[in-house]
N, C-alpha and C positions, 0 to 999 in steps of 0.2 A: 347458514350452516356453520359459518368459521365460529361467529358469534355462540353458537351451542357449544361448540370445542371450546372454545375459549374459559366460556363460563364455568368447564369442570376444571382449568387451571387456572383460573381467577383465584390470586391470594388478598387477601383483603388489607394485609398488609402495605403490602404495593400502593395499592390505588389508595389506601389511606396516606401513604408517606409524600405520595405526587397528587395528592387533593390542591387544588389551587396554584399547581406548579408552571401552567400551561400547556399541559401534556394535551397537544390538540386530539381532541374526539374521547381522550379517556381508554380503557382498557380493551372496549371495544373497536378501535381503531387498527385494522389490519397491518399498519405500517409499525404497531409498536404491540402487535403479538409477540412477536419472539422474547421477547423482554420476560414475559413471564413465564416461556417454557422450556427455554434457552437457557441450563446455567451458566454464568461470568464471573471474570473475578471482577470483574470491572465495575464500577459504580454508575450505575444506571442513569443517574444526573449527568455524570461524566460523558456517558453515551449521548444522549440528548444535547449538551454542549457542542460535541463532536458535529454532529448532525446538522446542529446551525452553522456553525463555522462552515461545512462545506459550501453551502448555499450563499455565504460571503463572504469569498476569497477575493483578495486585495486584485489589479491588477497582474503585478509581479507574480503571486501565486498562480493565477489564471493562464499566464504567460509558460509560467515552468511548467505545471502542469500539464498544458498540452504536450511538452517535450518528453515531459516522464508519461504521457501512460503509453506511447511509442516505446518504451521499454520491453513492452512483453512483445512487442511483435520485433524489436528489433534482436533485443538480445535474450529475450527468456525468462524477461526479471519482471514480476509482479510488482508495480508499485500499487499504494492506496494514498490515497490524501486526506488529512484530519484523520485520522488515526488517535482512538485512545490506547494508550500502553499502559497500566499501571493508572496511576493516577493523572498521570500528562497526558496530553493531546497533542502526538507530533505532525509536525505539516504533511510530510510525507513522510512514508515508510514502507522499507522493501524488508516484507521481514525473512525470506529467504537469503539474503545475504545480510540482516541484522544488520543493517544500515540507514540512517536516520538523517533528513535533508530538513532542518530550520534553516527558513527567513527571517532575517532580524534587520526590527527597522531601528531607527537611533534610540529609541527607548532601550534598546540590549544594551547601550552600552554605558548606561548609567548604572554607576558604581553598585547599590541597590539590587540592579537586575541582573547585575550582571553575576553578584553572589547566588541569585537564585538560579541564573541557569547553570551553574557550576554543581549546583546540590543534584537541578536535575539532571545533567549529565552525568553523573557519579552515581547517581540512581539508575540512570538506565545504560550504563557501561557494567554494573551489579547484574542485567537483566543480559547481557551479550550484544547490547548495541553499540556502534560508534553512530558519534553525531557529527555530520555535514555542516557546520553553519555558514551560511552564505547572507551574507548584509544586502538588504535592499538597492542599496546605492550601486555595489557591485554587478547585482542582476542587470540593472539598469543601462552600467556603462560598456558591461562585459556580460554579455548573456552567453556567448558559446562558451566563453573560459569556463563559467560557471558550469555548465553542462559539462564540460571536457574534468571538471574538479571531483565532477560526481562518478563520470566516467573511472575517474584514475582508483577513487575510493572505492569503487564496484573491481577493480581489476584488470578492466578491460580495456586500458589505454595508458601508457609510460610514458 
């Protein structure tokens, strides 16, 4: 049945642009219906990116993550993790408080990357987010600080 539904919002577009992309199953695959009936601004590649990244988050990410999604049950605050914004894909993001949690491992801090996340940041400080960045080494040696950092940027701790 979904497969009938489907076929009347089958654009041919789509499935011609993700032909050979690895879209597992193709357009008949329930898990990537919304894609074509769902409008976004978002870039569908983008989306699919998103998608893997959740499925192989680092450690550290797997680590904080458990702590954020205790969020919503502790304080009320939806986080998501891999999150596409625009054209980024942030680690996490609570977008009710428009606050943005990157991990950054030593690659950030090369000169190079680090002008890009300046563009991104500035891009998505345009959109009403602030960004969180917390360096992997940090999560590592200071995991509650880390949490207590994100705490303070949400409000809810001085």
């Amino acid at each position: 049945a979904l497969a009938c539904a489907l076929s009347a919002c089958r654009s041919s577009t789509w499935a011609e642009e993700f032909e050979g992309e690895g879209v597992s199953g193709g357009w008949t695959d329930p898990s990537n219906y919304w894609m074509e009936i769902v409008p976004s601004a978002i870039d569908p590649k983008t989306i699919l990116r998103a998608r893997s990244l959740r499925g192989d988050m680092t450690n550290g990410e797997q680590r904080l993550w458990a702590e954020l999604r205790e969020f919503r049950r502790l304080y009320g605050i939806h986080v998501r993790k891999q999150v596409p914004i625009g054209p980024y894909i942030a680690d996490f993001a609570m977008h009710s408080a428009k606050l943005i949690v990157e991990l950054d491992g030593h690659f950030h801090f090369e000169p190079e990357r680090m002008a890009k996340d300046q563009v991104r940041d500035a891009w998505l400080a345009t959109q009403g987010y602030r960004v969180v960045r917390i360096s992997t080494g940090e999560l590592e040696t200071a995991f509650d600080g880390c949490v207590e950092e994100i705490l303070r940027a949400l409000g809810l701790m001085e």
